[in-house]
C-alpha positions in Angstrom: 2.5 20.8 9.0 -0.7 20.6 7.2 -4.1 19.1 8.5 -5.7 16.0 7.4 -8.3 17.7 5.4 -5.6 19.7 3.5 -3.2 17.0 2.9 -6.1 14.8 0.9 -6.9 18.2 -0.5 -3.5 18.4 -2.7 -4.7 15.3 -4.6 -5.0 15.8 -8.4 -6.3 14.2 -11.7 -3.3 13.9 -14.5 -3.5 13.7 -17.9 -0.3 13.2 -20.1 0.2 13.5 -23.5 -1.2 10.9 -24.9 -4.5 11.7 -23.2 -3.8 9.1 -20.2 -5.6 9.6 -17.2 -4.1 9.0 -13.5 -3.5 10.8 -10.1 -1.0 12.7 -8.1 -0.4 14.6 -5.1 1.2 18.1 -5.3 3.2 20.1 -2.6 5.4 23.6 -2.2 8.6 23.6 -1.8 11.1 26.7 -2.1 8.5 28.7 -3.3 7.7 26.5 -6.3 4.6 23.8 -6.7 5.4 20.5 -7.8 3.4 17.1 -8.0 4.5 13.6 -7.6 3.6 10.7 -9.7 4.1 7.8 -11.5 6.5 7.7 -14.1 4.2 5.8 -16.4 1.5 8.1 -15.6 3.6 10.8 -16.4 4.1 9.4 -20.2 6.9 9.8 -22.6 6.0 14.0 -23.6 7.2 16.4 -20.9 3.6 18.2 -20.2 1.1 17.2 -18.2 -2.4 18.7 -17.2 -3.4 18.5 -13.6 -7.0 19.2 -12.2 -8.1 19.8 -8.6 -11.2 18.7 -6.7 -14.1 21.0 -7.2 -14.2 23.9 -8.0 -12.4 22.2 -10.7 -9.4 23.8 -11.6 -6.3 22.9 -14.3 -3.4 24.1 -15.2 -0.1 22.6 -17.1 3.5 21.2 -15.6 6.3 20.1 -16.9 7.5 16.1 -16.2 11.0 15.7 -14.3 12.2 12.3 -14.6 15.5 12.0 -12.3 15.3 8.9 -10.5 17.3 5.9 -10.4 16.0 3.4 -13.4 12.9 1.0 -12.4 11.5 3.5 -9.7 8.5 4.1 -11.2 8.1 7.9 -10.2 8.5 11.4 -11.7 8.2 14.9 -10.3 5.9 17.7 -12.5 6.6 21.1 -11.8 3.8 23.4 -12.1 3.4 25.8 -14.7 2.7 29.5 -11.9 -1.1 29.7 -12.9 -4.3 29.1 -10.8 -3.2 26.1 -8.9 -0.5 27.6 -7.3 -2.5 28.9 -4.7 -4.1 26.0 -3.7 -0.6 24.2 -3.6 -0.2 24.5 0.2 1.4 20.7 1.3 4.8 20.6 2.2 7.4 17.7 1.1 7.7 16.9 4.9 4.0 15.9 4.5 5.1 12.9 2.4 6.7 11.7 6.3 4.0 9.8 8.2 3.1 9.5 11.8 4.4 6.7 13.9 0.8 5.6 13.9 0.2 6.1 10.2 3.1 4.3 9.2 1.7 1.3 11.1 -1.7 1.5 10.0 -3.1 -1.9 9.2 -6.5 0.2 7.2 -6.3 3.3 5.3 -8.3 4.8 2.6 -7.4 5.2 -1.1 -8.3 8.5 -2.1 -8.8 9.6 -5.9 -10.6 12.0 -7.8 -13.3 11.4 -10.2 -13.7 13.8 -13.3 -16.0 15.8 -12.0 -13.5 16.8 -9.0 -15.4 14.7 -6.7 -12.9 13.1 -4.1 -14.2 9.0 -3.7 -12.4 7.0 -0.5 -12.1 3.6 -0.9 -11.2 1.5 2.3 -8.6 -0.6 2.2 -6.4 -3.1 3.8 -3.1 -2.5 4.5 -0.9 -6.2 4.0 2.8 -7.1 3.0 4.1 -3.8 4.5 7.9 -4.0 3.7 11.0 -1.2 3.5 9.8 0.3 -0.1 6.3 -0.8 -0.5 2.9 -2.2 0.7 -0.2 -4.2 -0.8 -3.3 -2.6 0.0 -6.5 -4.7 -0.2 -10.0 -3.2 -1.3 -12.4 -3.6 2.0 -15.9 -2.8 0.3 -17.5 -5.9 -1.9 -18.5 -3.6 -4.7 -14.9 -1.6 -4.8 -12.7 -1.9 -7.9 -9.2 -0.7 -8.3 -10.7 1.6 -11.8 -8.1 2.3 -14.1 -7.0 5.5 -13.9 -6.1 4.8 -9.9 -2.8 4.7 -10.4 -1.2 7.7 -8.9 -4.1 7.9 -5.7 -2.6 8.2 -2.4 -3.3 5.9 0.5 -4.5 8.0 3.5 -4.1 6.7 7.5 -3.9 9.0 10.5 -4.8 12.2 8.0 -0.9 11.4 6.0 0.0 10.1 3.1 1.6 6.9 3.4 1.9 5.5 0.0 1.1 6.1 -3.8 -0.9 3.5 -6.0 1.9 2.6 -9.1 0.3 -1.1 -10.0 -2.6 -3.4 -10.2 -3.3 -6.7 -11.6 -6.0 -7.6 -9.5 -9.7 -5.6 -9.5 -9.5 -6.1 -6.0 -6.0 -4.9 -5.3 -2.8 -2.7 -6.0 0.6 -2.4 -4.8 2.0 1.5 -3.3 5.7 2.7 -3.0 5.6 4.4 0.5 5.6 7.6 1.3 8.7 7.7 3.3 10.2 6.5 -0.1 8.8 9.0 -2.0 10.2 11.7 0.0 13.4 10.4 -0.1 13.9 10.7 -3.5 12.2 14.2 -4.1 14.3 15.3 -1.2 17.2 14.2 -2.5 16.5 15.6 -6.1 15.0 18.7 -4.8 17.8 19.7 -2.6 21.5 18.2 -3.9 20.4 15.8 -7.2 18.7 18.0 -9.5 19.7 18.9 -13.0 18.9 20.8 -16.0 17.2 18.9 -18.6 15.9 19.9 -22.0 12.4 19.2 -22.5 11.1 18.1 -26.3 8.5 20.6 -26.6 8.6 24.4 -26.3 8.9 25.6 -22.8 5.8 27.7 -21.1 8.5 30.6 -20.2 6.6 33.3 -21.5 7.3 36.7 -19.2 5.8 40.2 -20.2 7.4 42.2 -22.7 6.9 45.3 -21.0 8.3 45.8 -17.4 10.4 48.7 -15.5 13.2 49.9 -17.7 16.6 48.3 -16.4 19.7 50.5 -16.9 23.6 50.1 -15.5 23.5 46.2 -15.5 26.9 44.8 -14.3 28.0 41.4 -12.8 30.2 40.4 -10.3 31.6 37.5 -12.6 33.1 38.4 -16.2 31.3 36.3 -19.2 32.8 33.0 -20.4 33.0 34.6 -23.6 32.3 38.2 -25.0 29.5 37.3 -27.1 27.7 36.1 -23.8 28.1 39.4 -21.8 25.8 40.5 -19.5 24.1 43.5 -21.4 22.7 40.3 -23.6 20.0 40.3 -20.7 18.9 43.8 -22.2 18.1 42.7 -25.8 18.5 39.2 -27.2 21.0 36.6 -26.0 21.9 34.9 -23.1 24.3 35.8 -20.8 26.8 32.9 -19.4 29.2 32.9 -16.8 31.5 30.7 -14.8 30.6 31.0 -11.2 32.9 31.3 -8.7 31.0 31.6 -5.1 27.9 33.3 -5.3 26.9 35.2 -8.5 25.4 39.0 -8.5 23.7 40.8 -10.7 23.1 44.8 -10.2 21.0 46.7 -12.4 19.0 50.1 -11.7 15.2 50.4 -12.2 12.9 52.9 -13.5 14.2 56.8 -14.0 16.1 58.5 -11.7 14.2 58.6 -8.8 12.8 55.9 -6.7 9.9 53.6 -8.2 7.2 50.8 -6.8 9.1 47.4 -7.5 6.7 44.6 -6.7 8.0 41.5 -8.9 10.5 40.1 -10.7 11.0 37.0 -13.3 14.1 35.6 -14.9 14.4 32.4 -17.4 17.4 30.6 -18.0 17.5 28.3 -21.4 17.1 24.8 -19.9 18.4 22.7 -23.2 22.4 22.7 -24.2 25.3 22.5 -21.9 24.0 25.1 -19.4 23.6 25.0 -15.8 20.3 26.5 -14.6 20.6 28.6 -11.4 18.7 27.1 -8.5 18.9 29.5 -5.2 18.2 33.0 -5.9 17.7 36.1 -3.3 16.7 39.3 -4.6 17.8 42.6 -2.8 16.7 46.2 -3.4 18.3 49.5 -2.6 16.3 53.3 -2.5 19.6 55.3 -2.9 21.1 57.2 -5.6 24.3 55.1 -4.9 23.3 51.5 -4.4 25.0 51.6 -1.8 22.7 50.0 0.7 20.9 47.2 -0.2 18.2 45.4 1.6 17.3 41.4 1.5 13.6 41.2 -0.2 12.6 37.9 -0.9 13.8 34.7 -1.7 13.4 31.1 -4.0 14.1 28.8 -6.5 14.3 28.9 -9.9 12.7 25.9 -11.6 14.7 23.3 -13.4 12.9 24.2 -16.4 14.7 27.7 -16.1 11.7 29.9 -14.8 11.8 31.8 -11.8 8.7 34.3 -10.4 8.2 35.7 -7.1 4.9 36.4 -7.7 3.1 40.0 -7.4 4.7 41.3 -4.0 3.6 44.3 -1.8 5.3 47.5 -3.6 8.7 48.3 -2.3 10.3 52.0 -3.5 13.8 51.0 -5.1 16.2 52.8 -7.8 18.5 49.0 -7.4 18.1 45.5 -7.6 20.4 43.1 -6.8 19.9 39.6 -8.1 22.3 36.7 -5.8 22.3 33.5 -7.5 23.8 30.9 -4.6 23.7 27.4 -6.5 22.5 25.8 -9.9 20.9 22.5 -10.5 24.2 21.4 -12.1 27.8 22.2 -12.0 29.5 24.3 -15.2 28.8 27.3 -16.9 25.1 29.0 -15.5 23.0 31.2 -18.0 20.2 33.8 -18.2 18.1 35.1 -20.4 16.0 37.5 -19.5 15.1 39.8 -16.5 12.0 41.4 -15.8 10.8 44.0 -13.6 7.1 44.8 -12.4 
């Protein structure tokens, strides 16, 4: 659990594609950074740029819109750049205290374009299962446009995201606890792959450890989508059945300094993206004895990083993919090594 300071800290500044401004509020989760807002702030083009408070930073993300119709939230899932370090909230955050959950004031929090955080008191009213009004306190306050997005802070939590105003004087927020719910939901058992309109920000290095004696543990669905694909050009497709592995060897001969490794999956067409993936490395000639190294997600949008990592000597990987984001046919491809 976060403190208060850092919660209010993981509020950002959105602007879509059609160069609409509005806010959100970004969190970690299976080692990936996403944000929640608004659907309508999200727009109808599947980037977004998001900016922190000062020192200013920005970065791009790609719009997830799962949900139920008439919810008006999406999910944007952070491109791995120079916000991902400062993306330290956790979903669980999204949960508020018994006492901020029956907050009757709170304080809307959003940023200005300079990065400057502004809290505006309001007045919680008309609390019900999904939403709440909140009421500006301050005579000279003004729901601004752009507000949409801002969370309402009580007790240091998050307990509910701006989505309307027709009033200067006051706006209407979906609750956190609902929120959550749904990103939950989608995060853990709903998600899918989806097939974004413009090209996708998978760019890895061309350059990497050479990988040699690629096999998997599950035969292609077709020849023309074997495995050695990941090598050149291609994908490679498979039916899983269980868990799927991948084992490749690294380097030369002899042991080398593995410290990270990135995969993308093509996220448009009839593929399921993998979702859980644990990477294991092995030192020996044989590959015989493998050891866990790290773990995570791959995003919907078919990227997975695990981020520079202290060295580890290996001559093996072993790539476990344990679920997609759909059911059918998963795909890769591309592997690389650092």
């Amino acid at each position: 659990m976060i403190s208060a300071n850092t919660a209010s800290s993981q509020t950002v500044r959105i602007q879509n594609g059609l160069g609409e401004f509005g806010q959100g509020w970004m969190f970690r989760h299976a080692g990936n950074c996403y944000a929640a807002l608004p659907e309508h702030v999200a727009g109808p083009l599947p980037k977004v740029t998001l900016m922190t408070s000062a020192p200013v930073e920005s970065d791009q993300a790609t719009v997830v819109k799962p949900f139920w119709p008439g919810i008006d939230l999406a999910v944007a899932i952070l491109d791995r750049g120079p916000l991902f370090e400062r993306c330290i909230a956790e979903l669980t955050d999204l949960e508020p205290s018994t006492a901020a959950r029956a907050a009757g004031r709170a304080h809307l929090l959003r940023l200005s374009p300079l990065g400057e955080e502004e809290r505006v008191p309001i007045r919680v009213l008309d609390r019900d299962y999904l939403s709440f009004a909140g009421e500006l306190v301050g005579d000279g306050d003004v729901i601004m446009q752009g507000t949409s997005g801002s969370f309402a802070f009580a007790d240091g939590k998050p307990i509910g995201m701006a989505v309307t105003s027709d009033d200067p004087s006051r706006a209407s927020f979906m609750r956190s606890e609902e929120i959550a719910l749904n990103l939950g939901r989608y995060l853990s058992e709903q998600g899918r792959a989806f097939a974004p309109t413009a090209a996708s920000h998978k760019s890895l290095p061309s350059d990497g450890l050479a990988i040699r004696d690629l096999r998997s543990s599950v035969a292609a669905v077709l020849p023309q989508y074997g495995v050695d694909n990941l090598l050149g050009v291609g994908a490679w497709v498979a039916e899983p059945n269980g868990r799927v592995e991948l084992v490749f060897r690294v380097g030369e001969r002899s042991a080398t300094s593995v410290q990270r490794v990135m995969m993308t999956a093509p996220s448009e067409g009839a593929y399921a993206v993998p979702k859980a993936i644990s990477i294991f490395i092995d030192a020996s000639p044989s590959g015989s004895s493998f050891r866990f190294w790290t773990q995570g997600e791959m995003r919907p949008d078919g990227v997975f990083d695990t981020g520079p990592l202290a060295g580890r000597n290996a001559r093996w990987v072993k790539v476990v993919i344990g679920s997609a984001w759909s059911s059918g046919a998963i795909a890769l491809d591309r592997i690389v090594v650092e």
